[in-house]
C-alpha angles and dihedrals in degrees: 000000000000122000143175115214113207107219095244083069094044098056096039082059082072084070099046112231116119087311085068099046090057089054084053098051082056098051083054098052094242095127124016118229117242119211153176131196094254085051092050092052098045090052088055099037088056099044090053088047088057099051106256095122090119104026121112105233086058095061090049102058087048088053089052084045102050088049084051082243102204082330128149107195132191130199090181117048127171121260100249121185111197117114114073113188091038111034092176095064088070083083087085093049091044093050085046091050095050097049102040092249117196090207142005109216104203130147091212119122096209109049079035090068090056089069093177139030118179095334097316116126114233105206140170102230092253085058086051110043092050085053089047088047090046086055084045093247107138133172 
């Protein structure tokens, strides 16, 4: 299954929680990361803003990163206007799009009312992982 993870979720995994569950789904190879230049260096930007230059487990998902570990990557994305308050949060929507994404995972109230775009799935990671359990993925 392919999934984009908003950064608000990605960082949140550092803390365990569903969030982390969905990371570990990724590190299993249950689900493959989709991603997008402008996703990738978000991810890094707000991890170094919030201090985890140096943590290990910072090193090792830019290690996964850098393998392409159960990672579909896009350098072209479309130019998708939906979000209107935070336009830069279209960025999620527009990596989905491009790589024919089955779910967006994202915490954010505002791409979450959109629920679907073009047949993705925008989804909180409770909503996920009880679709994922129904399937009989599990972390």
């Amino acid at each position: 299954m392919r999934v984009v993870i908003d950064t608000n979720i990605f960082i949140s995994s550092f803390f365990g929680g569903n969030p982390g569950k969905i990371i570990d789904l990724w590190k299993n190879e249950k689900i493959t990361l989709c991603l997008s230049n402008a996703i990738f260096d978000e991810y890094i930007d707000v991890l170094h803003r919030i201090g985890m230059k140096d943590e290990d487990e910072l090193e090792e998902l830019l290690s996964l990163f850098s393998r392409g570990f159960s990672i579909l990557f896009t350098t072209k994305t479309p130019k998708i206007k939906i979000i209107k308050d935070d336009p830069d949060d279209d960025k999620f929507i527009e990596c989905a799009a491009a790589l024919k994404a089955n779910a967006i995972i994202t915490g954010d109230r505002e791409v979450l009312a959109i629920k679907e775009y073009m047949g993705i799935k925008i989804l909180t990671p409770r909503q996920f992982l009880e679709i994922n359990e129904e399937k009989g993925t599990r972390a």
